[in-house]
N, C-alpha and C positions, 0 to 999 in steps of 0.2 A: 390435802388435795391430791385426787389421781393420779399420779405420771402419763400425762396423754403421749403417745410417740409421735412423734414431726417429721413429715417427710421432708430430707433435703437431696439436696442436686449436687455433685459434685462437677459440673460443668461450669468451663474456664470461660473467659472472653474470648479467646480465642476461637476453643470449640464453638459456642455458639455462631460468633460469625463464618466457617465453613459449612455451616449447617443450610439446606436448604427446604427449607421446608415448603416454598410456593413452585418447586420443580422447575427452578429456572436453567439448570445445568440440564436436565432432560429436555425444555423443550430446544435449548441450544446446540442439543447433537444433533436431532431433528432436524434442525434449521439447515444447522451448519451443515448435511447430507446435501438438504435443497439448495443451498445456495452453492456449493461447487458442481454438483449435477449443473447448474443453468451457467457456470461459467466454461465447463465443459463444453456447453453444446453449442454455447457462445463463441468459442475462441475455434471449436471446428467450423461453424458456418464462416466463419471470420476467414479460416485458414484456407476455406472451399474458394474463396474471393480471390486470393492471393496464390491460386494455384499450387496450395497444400493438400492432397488430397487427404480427404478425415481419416476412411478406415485404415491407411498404412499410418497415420500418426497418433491411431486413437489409442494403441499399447500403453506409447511412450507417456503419452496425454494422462493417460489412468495413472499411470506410477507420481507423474507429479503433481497433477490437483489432489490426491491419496495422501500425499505428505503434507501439501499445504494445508488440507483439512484438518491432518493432527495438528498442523501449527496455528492454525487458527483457535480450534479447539484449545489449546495450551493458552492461548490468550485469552478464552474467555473465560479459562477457569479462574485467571490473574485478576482479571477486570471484577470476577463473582468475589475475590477472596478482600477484596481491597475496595468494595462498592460502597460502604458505611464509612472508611477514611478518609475517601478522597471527593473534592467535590467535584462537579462537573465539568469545571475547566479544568483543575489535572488529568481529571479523567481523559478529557479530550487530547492534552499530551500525551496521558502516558499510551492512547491508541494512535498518534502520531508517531512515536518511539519504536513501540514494537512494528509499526510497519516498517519502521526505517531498517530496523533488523533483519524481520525477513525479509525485506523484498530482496537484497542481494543474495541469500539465502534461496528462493526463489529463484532467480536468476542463475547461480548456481547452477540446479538441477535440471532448468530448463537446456542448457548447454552442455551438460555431461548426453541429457538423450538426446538432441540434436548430433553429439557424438558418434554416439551408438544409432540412431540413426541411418546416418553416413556410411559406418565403419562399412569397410575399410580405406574408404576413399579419406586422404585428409582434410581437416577442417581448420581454416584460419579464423583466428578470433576475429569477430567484428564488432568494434566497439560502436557503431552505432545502433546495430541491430542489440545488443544487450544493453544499449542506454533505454532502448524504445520497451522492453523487456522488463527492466528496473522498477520503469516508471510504470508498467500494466503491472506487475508485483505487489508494488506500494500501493497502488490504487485498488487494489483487489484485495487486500491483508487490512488496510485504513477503514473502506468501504463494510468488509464485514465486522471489525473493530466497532464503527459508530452505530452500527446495525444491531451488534448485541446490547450496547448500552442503552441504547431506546428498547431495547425488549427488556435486558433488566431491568429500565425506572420503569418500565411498563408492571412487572409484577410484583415490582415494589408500590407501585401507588395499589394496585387490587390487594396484596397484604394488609395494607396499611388499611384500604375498606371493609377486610376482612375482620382484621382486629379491634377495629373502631363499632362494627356492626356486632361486634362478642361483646363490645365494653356496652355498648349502648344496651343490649339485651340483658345482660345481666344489671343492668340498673335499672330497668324496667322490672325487672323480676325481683328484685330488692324492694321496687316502691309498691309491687301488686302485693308481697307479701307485707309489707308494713300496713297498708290496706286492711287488707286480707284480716290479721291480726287484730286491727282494731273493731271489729265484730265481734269476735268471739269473746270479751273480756268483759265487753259491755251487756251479753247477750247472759253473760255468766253469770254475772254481777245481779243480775232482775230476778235468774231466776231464783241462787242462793236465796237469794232474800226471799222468794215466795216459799222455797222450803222453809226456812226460819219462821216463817207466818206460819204454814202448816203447823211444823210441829207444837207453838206456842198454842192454838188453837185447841191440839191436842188429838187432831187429824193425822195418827203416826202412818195409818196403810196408804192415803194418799201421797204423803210425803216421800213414803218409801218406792210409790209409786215414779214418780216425779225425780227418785233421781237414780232410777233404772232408766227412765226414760233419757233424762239428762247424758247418761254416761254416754247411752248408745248413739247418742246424736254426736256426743263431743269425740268419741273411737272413729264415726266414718267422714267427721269435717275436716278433723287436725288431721287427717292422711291425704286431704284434698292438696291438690298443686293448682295453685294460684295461677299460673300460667299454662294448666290444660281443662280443655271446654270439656263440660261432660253434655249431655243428650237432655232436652230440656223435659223430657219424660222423665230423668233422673233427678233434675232441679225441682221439679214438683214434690217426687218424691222425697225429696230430703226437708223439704218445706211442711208438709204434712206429719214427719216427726218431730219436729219443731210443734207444729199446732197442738200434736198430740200432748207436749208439755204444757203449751199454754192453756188447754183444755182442762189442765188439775184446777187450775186457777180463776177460769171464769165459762165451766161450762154451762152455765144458765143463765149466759149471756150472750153466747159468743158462734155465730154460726160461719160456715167459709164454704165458698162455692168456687167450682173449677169449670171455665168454660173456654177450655182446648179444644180444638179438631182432634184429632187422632192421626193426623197425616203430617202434622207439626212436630207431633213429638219427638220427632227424632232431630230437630234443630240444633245444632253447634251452640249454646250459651257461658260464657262464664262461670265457673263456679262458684255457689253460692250469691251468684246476684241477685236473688230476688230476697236473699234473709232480710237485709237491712230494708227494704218497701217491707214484708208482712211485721216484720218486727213493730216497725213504724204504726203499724197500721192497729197491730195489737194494743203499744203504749197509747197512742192516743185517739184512738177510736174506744176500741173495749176498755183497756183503763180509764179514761176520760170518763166516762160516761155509766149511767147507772143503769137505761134501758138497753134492750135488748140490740147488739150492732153486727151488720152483714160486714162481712169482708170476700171481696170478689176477686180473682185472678183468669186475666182473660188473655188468652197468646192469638194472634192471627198475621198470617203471609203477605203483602203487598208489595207484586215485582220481587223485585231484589234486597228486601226491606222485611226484616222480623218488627213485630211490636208486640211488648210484655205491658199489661196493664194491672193493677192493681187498684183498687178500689175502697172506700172504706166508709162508713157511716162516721161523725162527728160530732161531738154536742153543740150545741144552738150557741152556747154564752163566749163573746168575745171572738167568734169567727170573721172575717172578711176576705176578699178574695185577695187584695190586697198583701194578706199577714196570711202566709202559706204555716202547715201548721210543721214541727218538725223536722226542717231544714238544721239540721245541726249535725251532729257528727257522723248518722246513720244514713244521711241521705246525700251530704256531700259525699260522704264517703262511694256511694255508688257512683255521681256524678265523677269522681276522681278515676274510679275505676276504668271508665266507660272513656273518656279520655285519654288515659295511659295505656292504654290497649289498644283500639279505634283512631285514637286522635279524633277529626274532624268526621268519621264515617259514624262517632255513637254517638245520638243527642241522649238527654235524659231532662227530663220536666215534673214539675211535682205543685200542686195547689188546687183550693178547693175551686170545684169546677160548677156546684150546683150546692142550690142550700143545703145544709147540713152533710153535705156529699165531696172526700175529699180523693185524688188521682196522681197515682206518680206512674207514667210513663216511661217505659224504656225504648228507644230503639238500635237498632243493630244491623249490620249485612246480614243478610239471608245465608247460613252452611249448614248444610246436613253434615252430621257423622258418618 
């Protein structure tokens, strides 16, 4: 076997959890800029009331909401680095704790500029005036504490949608490609075996025909992605090389008619949605049957509404409307498709619609390329 190389991580638990990958620490400086700017402008109109005048105290003012900013800051790097240990009642302590810290800390600084203020006149301590100080401190350090933690579960829950929306997609894109897959094996399977008939028959230049053609169908499907739409001008055309193999097989039988606009063709479709309807339509219309069978493919716009139709002649023996012919692997399988992709906006229908006349329907939203 190989030696395939593996990529690994050499990242800790630790690292991980300082890691911020939803920019919650960016939009926290941000914040944190806005919320002392309005507490600035806050405690000047405040101090305008109390016959503080703003612009002789607005120096002093910048130098300590400036600090308090870093200190706030310092908390919410704490609160970032510690958001997945702690749950939301400690959390709520431990931003009752750090206020308790800074607010004297705060108060503090408040009272050295009040100092310098003054200077040179002297200033007596007033312990009332720095209880009331304290308390706007703590209230102001607690306040933007609870502030960020509602912002961080705030981009912790949009992570969480985010990562949820990547799991959901990629298992969407697992089950298009398990789909997806189940076409081409069965689609392989028919034809090997008609080459095998060939060559037994002793028809080598057909055969050799049949799997030039084969290869070149199977080089531009297996690079198709299941989960990107190509141009339904494109889906026809892939359809028509397909026909062109089934045509080794039954071309004196087997006639197929295209009745597009020309102004659809550029419609947004699934890849390879229509293989499983013409295949169908192949097995058991032209196989089925020994005379001569139409197979139609008809696309037309309605509002906001694509419809892909498919058409097929049928033999007489054993039909009813009732007993749809075909529903098996190749037609759920579009039904499934059309589901997993759509949901509720893709219907898909399939059974005979008239004597000897059988119709698998598709529909879809309406998108150009």
């Amino acid at each position: 076997m190989d030696n395939i190389p593996m990529k690994t991580t050499t990242e800790s638990p630790s690292q991980f959890a300082t890691q911020d990958p939803c920019g919650a620490m960016q939009a926290a400086f941000r914040l944190n800029i806005v919320y002392w700017v309005c507490m600035f402008l806050a405690d000047s109109l405040l101090g305008y009331f109390i016959h503080i005048d703003p612009l002789e105290s607005a120096p002093l003012k910048l130098v300590l909401f400036s600090i308090s900013a870093m200190m706030t800051y310092l908390m919410a790097s704490l609160l970032f680095r510690l958001r997945h240990k702690l749950s939301f009642l400690l959390k709520a302590l431990l931003c009752f704790l750090m206020a308790a810290v800074a607010a004297p800390i705060y108060t503090t600084l408040d009272f050295i500029n009040y100092v310098i203020c003054q200077y040179p006149k002297p200033v007596a301590f007033d312990p009332t005036y720095s209880g009331y100080t304290l308390i706007e401190g703590a209230a102001m350090m607690f306040g933007w504490s609870c502030l960020f933690v509602a912002v961080l579960d705030n981009f912790e829950v949009v992570e969480r949608e985010r990562q949820l929306a990547e799991v959901r997609r990629e298992a969407l894109n697992a089950q298009m490609q398990a789909l997806r897959y189940q076409i081409n094996p069965h689609f392989l399977f028919n034809t090997l075996n008609s080459i095998a008939g060939l060559i037994e028959e002793g028809a080598s230049t057909r055969a050799e025909r049949m799997v030039l053609s084969l290869s070149n169908f199977m080089r531009r499907t297996l690079v198709l992605d299941p989960m990107q739409d190509v141009s339904l001008g494109a889906e026809i055309a892939l359809q028509e090389e397909y026909l062109a193999i089934e045509r080794e097989r039954f071309s004196d039988r087997m006639t197929f008619m295209i009745d597009v606009p020309l102004e659809i063709l550029n419609a947004r479709v699934p890849s390879l949605i229509l293989q499983p309807l013409i295949e169908n339509a192949v097995k058991h219309g032209v196989g089925a049957s020994s005379s001569r069978v139409e197979i139609t493919l008809k696309a037309y716009r309605e509002d906001k509404r694509l419809y892909l139709i498919v058409e097929n002649d049928i033999p007489p023996a054993g039909i009813t409307k009732n007993q749809p012919i075909g529903m098996q692997v190749g037609l759920q399988n579009v039904a499934k498709r059309l589901a997993a992709r759509f949901q509720t906006e893709g219907h898909f229908a399939a059974g005979v619609v008239a004597e000897q006349r059988f119709r698998a329907t598709i529909t879809i939203p309406w998108s150009s390329v």
